[in-house]
C-alpha positions as CSV (number, residue, x, y, z in Angstrom):
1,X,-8.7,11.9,4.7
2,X,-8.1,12.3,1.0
3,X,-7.4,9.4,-1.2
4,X,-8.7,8.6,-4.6
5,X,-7.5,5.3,-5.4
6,X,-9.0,4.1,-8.9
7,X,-7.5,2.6,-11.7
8,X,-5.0,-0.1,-11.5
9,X,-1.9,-0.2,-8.6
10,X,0.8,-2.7,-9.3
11,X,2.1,-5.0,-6.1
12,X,5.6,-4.5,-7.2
13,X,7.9,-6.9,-7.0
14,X,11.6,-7.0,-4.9
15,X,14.8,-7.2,-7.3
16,X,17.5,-9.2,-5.5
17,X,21.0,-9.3,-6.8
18,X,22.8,-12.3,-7.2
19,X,24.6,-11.9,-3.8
20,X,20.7,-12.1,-2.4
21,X,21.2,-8.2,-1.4
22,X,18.2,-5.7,-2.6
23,X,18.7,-4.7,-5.7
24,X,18.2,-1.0,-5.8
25,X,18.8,0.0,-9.5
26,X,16.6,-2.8,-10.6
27,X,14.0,-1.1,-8.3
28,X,14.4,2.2,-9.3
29,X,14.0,0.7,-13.2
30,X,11.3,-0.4,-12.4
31,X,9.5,2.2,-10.9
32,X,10.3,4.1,-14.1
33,X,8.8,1.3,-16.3
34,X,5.7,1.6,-14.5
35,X,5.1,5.3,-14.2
36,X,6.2,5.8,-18.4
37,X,3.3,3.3,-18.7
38,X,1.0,5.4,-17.0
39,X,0.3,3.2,-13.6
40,X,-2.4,5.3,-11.2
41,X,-0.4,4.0,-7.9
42,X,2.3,1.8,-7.1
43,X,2.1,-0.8,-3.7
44,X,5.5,-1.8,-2.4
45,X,6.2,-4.5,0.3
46,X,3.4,-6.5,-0.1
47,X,3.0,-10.1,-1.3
48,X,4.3,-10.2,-4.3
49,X,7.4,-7.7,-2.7
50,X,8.1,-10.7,-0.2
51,X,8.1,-8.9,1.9
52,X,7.8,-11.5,5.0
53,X,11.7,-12.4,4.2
54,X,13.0,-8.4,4.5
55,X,14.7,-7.3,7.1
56,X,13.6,-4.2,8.7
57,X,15.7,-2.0,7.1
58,X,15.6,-3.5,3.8
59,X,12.0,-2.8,4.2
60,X,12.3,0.6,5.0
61,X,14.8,1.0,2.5
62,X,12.5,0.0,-0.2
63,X,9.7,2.0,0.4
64,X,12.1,4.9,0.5
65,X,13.4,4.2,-3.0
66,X,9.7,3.7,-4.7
67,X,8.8,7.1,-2.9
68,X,12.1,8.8,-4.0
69,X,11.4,7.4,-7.4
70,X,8.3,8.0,-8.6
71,X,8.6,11.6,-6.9
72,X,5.1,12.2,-5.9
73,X,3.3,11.6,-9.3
74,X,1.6,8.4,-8.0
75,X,0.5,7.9,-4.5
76,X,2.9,5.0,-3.0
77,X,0.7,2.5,-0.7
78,X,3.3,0.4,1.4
79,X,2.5,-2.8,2.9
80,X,1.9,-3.2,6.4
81,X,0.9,-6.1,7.7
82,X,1.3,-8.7,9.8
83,X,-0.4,-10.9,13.2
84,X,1.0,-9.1,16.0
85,X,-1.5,-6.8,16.4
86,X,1.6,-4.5,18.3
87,X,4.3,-4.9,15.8
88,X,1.7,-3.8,12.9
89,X,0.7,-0.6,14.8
90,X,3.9,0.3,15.4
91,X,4.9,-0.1,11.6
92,X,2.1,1.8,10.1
93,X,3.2,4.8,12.4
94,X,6.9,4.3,11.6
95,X,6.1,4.0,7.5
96,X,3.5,7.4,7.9
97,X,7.2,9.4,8.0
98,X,8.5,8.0,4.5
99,X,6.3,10.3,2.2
100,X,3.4,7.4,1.5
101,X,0.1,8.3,0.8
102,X,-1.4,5.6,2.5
103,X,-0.7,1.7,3.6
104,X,-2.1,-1.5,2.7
105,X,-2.6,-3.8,5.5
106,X,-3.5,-7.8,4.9
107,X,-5.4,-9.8,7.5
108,X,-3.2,-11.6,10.4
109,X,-2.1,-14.7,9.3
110,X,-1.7,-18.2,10.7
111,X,-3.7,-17.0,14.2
112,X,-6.7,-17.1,12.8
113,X,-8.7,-14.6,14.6
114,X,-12.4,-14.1,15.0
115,X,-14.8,-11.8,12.5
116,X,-14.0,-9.7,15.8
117,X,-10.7,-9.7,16.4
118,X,-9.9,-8.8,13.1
119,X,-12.1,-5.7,13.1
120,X,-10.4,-4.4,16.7
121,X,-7.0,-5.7,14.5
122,X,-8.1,-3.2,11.7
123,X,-9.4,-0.9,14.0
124,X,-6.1,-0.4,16.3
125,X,-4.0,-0.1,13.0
126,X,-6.0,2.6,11.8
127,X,-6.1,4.4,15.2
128,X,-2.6,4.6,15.5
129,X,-1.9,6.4,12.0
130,X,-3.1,9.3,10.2
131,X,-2.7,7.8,6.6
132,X,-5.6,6.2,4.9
133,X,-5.6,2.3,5.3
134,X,-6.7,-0.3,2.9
135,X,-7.7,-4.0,4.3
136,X,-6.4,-6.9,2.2
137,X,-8.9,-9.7,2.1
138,X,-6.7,-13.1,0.9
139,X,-8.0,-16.0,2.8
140,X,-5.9,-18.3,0.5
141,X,-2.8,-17.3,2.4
142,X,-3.8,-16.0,5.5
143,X,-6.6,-18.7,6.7
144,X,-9.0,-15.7,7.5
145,X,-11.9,-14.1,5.7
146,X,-12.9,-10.8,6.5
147,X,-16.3,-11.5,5.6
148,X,-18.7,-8.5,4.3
149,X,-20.2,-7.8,7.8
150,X,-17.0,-6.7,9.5
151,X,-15.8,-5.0,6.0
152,X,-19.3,-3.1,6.3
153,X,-18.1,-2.3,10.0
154,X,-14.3,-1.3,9.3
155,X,-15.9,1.1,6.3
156,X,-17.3,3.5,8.9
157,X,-13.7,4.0,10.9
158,X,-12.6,7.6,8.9
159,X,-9.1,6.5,7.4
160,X,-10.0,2.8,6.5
161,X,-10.7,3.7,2.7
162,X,-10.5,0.8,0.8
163,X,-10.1,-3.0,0.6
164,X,-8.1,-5.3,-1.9
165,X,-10.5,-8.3,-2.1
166,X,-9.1,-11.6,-2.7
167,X,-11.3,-13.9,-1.8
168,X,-11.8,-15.5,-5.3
169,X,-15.5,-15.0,-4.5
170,X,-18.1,-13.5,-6.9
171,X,-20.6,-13.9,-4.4
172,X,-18.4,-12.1,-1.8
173,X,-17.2,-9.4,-3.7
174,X,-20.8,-8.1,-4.6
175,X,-22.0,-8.4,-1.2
176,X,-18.9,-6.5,-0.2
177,X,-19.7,-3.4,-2.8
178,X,-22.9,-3.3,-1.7
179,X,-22.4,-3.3,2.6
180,X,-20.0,-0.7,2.5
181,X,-19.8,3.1,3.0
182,X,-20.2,5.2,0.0
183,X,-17.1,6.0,-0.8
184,X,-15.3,3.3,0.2
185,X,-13.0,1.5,-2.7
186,X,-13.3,-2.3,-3.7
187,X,-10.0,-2.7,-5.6
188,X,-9.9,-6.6,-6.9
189,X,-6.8,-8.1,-5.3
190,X,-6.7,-10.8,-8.2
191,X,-5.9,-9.8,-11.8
192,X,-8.6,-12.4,-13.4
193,X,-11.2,-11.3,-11.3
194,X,-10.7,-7.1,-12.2
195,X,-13.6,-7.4,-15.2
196,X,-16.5,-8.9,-13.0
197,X,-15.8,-7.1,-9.7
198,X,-15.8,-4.0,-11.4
199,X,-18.9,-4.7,-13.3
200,X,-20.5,-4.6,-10.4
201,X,-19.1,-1.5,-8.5
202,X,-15.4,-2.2,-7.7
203,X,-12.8,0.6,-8.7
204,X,-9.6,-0.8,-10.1
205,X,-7.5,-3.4,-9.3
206,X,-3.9,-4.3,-7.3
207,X,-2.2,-6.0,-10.0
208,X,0.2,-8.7,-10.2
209,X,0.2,-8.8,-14.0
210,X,0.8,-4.8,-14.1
211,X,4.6,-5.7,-13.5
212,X,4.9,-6.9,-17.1
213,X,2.3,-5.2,-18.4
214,X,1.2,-2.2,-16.6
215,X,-0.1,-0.2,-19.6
216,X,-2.5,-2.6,-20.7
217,X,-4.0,-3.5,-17.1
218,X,-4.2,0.6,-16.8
219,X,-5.9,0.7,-20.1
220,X,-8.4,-2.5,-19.0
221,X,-9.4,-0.5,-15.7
222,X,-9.8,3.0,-17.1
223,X,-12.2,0.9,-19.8
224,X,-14.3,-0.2,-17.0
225,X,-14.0,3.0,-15.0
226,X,-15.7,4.6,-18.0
227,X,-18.5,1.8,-18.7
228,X,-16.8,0.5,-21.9
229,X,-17.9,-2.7,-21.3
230,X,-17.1,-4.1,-25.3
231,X,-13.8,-2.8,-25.3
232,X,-13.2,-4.0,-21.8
233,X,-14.2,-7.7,-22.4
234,X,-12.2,-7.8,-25.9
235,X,-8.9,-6.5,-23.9
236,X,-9.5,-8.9,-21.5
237,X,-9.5,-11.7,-23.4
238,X,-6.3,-11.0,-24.7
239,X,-4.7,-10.6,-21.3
240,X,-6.0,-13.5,-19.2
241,X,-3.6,-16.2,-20.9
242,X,-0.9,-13.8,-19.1
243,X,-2.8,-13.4,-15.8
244,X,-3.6,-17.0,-15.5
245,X,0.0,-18.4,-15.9
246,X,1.2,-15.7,-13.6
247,X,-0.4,-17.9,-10.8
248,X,0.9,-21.6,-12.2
249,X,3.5,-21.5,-8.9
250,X,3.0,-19.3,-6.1
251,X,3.4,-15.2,-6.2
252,X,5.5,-14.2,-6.8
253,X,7.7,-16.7,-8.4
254,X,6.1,-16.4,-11.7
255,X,6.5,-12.6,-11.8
256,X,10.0,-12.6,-11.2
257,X,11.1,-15.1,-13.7
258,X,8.4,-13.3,-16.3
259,X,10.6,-9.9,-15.5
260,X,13.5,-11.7,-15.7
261,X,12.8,-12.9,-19.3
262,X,12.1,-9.3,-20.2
263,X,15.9,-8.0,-18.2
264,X,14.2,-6.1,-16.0
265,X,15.5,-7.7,-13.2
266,X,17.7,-10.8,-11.7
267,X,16.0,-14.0,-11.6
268,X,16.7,-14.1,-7.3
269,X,14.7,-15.5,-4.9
270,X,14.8,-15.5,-1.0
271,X,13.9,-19.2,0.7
272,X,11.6,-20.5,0.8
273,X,10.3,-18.9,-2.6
274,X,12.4,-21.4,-5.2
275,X,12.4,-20.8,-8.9
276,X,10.1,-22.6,-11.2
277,X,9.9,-26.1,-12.3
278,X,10.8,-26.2,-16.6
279,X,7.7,-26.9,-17.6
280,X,5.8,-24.1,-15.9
281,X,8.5,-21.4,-17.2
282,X,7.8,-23.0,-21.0
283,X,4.3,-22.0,-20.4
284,X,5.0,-19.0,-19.2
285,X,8.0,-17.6,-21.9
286,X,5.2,-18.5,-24.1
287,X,2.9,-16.2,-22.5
288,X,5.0,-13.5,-22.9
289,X,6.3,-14.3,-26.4
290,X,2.1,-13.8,-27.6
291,X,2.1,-10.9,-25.5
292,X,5.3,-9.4,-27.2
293,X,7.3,-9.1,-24.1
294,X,9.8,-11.3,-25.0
295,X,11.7,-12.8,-28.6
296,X,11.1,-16.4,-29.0
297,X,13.8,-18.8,-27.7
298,X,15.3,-20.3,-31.3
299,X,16.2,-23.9,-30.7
């Protein structure tokens, strides 16, 4: 099972067109954006790729295009999740014939299962593909923690790799890096929170942010990677203004409208993700504007 993922991954985004259709060309831009930036992997059809409103052959379709694109110089993880245990298994075998490297699968939602059920969950997904899986830990949307324990546990199944933890705990982080098999990657699964969990042992980072900014959150990771702690802290200062006001509204509402600023893409949305209220997108142009991404509105 060979997968090094270190360094920072962005959670790419789905380009709509007007007509609400997938946007292909804005995809394969922005593929290009991110590899000329220098991004270590690329994770489409996750979160932030809303992927909960594609259809299945949209979803396919995407994946196809990000693998087609970036032509093998980044490993592509694909999203695959979900909380029917069936329907998830029978995803991650149908995606391991699209030319990923590996698949990123979030904890069932909305059922709410036990420490237990979601380690058989984990455990039946991973049995019924050859890739190498990463968990996603994001109890704010899912209403499950995969606590440290059953991470500790999952770590020992051969192709679960890796975990994207989003927990927004410290606390639960560290205990995470230190249960688990050596090996075994702790990628943060919150932009703000790459610095600390690294500090302590993590290994990169899923970003968010790395849509606008990919080079910098590539350049923050690799600082880290190579213990340059100074550097690392001064870099991040100068990014979290951006990272925090891309969470204001929920992902990835902020995101789009950011890329949309910079015409990368069509401000579009699929309900029940609306666009943002003024107020919010004033903080955010201005976000961008110090960032350089984007000219200042003249009044």
């Amino acid at each position: 099972m060979s997968l090094e993922i270190r360094g920072c991954g962005t959670a790419l985004v789905t380009p709509f067109r007007k007509d609400g259709s997938v946007d292909e060309e804005a995809l394969h831009r922005l593929v290009q954006f991110q590899l000329r930036e220098g991004i270590d992997f690329l994770v489409p059809c996750g979160t932030t790729g809303e992927t909960p409103t594609l259809e299945h052959g949209e979803y396919l379709g995407v994946i196809r295009v990000v693998v087609e694109e970036a032509g093998g110089k980044v490993p592509i993880i694909a999203g695959v999740g979900g909380n029917n245990t069936k329907k998830v298994v029978d995803l991650a075998a149908e995606v391991q014939g699209l030319g990923v490297q590996g698949i990123l699968s979030v904890a069932p939602y909305y059922n709410k299962p036990t420490q237990e059920g979601l380690y058989q969950h984990f455990a039946a997904v991973a049995e019924a593909t050859d890739l190498p899986v990463i968990l996603y830990n994001v109890p704010g949307r899912t209403s499950s923690n995969i606590e440290p324990a059953t991470v500790a546990r999952l770590s020992k199944i051969e192709n679960i790799v890796g975990i994207k933890e989003a927990s927004g705990s410290i606390t639960q982080q560290m205990e995470v890096v230190y249960a688990v098999e050596p090996g075994f990657a702790v990628l943060s699964g919150d932009d703000a929170f790459t610095l600390p969990l690294m500090a302590v042992g993590g290994v990169g980072v899923i970003s968010v942010v790395s849509n606008e900014i990919p080079g910098p959150m590539v350049k923050l990771a690799h600082l880290l990677l190579d213990g340059n702690y100074a550097e690392a802290r001064k870099l991040n200062a100068q990014l979290l203004p951006l990272m925090q006001v891309n969470f204001i509204e929920t992902n990835p509402i902020p995101v789009k409208a950011a890329l949309a600023m910079m015409g990368l893409i069509e401000e579009v949305y699929r309900l029940p993700m609306v666009p943002m209220k003024p107020e919010n997108r004033t903080r955010l142009e201005k976000a961008l504007v110090a960032q350089g991404l984007v000219q200042p509105q003249r009044a």
